[in-house]
N, C-alpha and C positions, 0 to 999 in steps of 0.2 A: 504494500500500500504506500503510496507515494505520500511526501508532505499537506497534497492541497488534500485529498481523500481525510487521512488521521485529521485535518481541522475541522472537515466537514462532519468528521463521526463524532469527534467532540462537542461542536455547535447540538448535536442529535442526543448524544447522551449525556451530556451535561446542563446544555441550556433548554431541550425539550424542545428546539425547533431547529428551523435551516436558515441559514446565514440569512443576513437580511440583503446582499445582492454578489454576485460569481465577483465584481470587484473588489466587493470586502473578504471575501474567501482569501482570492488570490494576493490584497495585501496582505493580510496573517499570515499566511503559507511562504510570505517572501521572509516578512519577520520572525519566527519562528520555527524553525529549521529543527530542532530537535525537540527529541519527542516530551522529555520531561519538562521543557519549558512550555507546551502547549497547553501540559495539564498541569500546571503552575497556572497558566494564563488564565485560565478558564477558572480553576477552583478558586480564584483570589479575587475572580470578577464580580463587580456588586449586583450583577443580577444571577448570580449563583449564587451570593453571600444571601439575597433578597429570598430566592425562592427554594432554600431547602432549609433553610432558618431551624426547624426541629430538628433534621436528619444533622445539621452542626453541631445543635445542643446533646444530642445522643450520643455524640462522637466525645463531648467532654465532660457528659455525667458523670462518669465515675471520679474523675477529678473534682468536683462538685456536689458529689452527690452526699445527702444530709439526708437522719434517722426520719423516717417519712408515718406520720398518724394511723399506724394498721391495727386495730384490735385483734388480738388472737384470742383472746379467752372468751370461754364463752358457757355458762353457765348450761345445764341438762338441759333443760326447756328450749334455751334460746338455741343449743345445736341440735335440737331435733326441728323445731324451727327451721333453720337451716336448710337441713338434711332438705326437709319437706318440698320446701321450695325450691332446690334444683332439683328435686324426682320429679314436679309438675311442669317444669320447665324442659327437662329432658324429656319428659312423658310426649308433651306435646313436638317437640323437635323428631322424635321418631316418626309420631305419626305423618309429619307434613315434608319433611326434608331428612331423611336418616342419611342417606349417604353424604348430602354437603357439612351436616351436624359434624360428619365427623374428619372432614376434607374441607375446610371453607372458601369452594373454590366454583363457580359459576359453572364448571362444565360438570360438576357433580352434581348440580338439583336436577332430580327427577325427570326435568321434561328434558333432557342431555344425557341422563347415565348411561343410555345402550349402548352410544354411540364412544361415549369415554369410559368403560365399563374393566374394560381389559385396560387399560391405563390406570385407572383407578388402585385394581386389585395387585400391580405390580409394584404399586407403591408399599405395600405391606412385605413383600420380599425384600425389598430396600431397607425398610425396619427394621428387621433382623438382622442382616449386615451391619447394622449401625450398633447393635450390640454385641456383634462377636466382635467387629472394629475396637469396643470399648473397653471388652474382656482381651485380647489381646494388646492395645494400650497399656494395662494395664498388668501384662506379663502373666494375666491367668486364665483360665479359661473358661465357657460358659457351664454355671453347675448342669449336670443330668438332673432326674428326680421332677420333683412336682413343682411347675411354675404358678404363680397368681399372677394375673395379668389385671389391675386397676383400668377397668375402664374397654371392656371388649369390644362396644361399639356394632359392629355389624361382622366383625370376623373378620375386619382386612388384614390385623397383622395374627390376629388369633388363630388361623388357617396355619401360618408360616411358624408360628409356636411350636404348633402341633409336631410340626416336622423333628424340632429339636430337642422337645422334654417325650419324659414318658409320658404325664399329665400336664394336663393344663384346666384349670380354674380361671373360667370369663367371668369376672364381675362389673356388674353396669347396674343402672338406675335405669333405663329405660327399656319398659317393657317391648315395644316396636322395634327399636333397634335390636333388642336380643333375639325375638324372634326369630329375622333375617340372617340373625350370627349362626342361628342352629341351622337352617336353610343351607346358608352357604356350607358350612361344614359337611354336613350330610352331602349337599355334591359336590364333594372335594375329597368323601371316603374321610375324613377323620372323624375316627370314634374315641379317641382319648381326652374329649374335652368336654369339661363341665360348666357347661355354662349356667351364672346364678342372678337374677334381678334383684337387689337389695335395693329395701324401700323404709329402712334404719338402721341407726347408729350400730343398733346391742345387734345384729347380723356380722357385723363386718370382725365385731367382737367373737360372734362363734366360729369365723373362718377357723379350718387347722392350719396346721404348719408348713412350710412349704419351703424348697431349694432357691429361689429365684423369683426377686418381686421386680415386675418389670412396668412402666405406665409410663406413657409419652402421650403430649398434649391434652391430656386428662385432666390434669389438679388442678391445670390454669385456669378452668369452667368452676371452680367452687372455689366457696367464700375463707378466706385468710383461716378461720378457727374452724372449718372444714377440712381443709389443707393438711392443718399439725394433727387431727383427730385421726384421718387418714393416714400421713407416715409415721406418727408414734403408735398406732395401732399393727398398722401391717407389717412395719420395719422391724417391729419386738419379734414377729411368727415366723421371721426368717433361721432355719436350724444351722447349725455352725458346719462350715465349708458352705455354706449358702452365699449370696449374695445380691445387691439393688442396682438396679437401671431405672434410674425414672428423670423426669424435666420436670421444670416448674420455675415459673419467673422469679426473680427475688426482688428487682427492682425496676419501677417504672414512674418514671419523669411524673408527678402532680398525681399520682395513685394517694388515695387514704381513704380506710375503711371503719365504717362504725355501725355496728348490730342492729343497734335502733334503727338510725336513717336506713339503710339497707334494708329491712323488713316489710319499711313504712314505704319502699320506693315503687315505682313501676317497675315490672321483671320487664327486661330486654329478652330480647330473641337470643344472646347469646352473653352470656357471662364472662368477662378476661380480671378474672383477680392475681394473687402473686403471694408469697411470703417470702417476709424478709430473711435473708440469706444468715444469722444467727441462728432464728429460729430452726432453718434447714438443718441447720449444722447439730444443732440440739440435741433433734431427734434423731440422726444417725449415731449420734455419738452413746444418749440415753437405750438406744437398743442394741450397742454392744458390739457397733458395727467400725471397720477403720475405712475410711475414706480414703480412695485411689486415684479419683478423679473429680475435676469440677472442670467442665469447659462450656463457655456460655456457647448458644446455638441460635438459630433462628428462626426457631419454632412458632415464635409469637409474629414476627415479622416487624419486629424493633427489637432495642435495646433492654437486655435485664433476665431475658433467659436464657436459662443453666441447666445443664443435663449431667447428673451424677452418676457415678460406679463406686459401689461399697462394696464391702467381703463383710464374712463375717467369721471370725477366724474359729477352728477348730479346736 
């Protein structure tokens, strides 16, 4: 690619349009002759500095970033509350949109999935790579035995579970989406998986023990004292030589959470909460587990999620 082309990609990917005429092109491209200085030019320009204004701020959060209003405690009542309110919110996301609930991507709602279907479902094989990736990072391997998967959703990565555990435990809130998880399974031939709809707290309390707690894009959808309920519960049933894969935001630009308001508010179509990265740390530490990895990811599609790899030593 020649000088005048890389200024014209830059005009395109950085300023979101094309030059304003082939003379302004070709002076820049006379001026600017190497590559690093084009994207000097452009990143220091005040209608770059103008119009990605967040995406700057994002970039120097954590240089900035101050203890942010999250409530995490939350009294019986108020976490069954809780609870309540996303199983009626998933409840309904199964029945109208399951496959975008759990892909939030336009070519997965409903009136698109046949045609993005096989795309869709390969994305869940990709999952799984991303945990043996993180088990091998980590110089160990993925445990055998019985995994809990947080969060089974419709089976897209629960299918590809199946492959790698002996068992597998789908647990989800909504009842539609599990449904389609057993669906899929059954034509896929996997019978090693149990799939569960939990619709309270004291359930997730009766799960058993298991090798391998694994949940991605999951915890982000429930509320802060939901979140630590969840990994101090299920990160204690992890048995020793076991170990965790799971994401969850820790911090997001003007995020803070409070039980009451939250209650009292209008439920959204789709829930994005976060817990703060101490707390994280807490609960793996509280269940006994050593921390191997923390690498943020981009799961959220900004700034502030992290995806962990724990053991749990033998």
């Amino acid at each position: 690619m020649d000088t005048k082309e890389l200024v014209r990609a830059a005009y395109v990917a950085l300023l979101g349009r094309e030059p304003e005429s082939e003379e302004v092109l070709t002076a820049k491209a006379a001026a600017l002759q190497d590559p690093v200085d084009i994207l000097q030019h452009f990143l220091s320009s005040e209608e770059f500095q103008a119009s990605h204004k967040d995406f700057i701020a994002t970039l120097r959060i954590g240089q900035a970033a101050i203890a942010q209003d999250v409530a995490v405690d939350a009294t019986e009542n108020e976490l069954r509350a809780l609870f309540d309110r996303i199983c009626r919110q998933w409840q309904k996301l199964g029945d109208i949109e399951p496959y975008w609930s759990v892909l939030t991507n336009d070519r997965y709602r409903l009136s698109k999935f046949q045609e993005n279907k096989a795309e869709f479902e390969r994305t869940g094989e990709q999952s799984l790579q991303m945990l043996q990736r993180a088990a091998a990072r980590c110089h160990t391997t993925v445990p055998t035995g019985v995994c809990l998967e947080l969060g089974s959703g419709v089976g897209r990565v629960t299918r590809h579970l199946a492959d790698q555990f002996e068992k597998v435990i789908g647990v989800d809130v909504s009842e539609g989406n599990s449904a389609l998880c057993k669906k899929y399974l059954l034509e896929s031939g996997k019978h090693n998986v149990d799939v569960r709809v939990i619709k309270a707290p004291v359930e997730i309390e009766a799960l058993p023990e298991y090798d391998m707690f694994y949940s991605i894009i999951v915890l982000q959808h429930n509320p802060p004292p939901v979140i630590r309920y969840f990994l101090t519960t299920l990160l204690s049933k992890i048995r020793p030589g076991g170990a965790a894969y799971f994401q969850v935001p820790t911090h997001t630009p003007n995020y803070k959470f409070s039980i009451g308001s939250y209650l009292k508010s209008a439920t959204e179509v789709l829930d994005m909460h976060l817990l703060p990265m101490p707390h994280v740390l807490r609960c793996i530490d509280d269940a006994g587990l050593k921390l191997r990895e923390v690498l943020m990811d981009t799961s959220t599609g900004m700034y502030g999620s992290h995806s962990f790899y724990a053991v749990k030593p033998l």
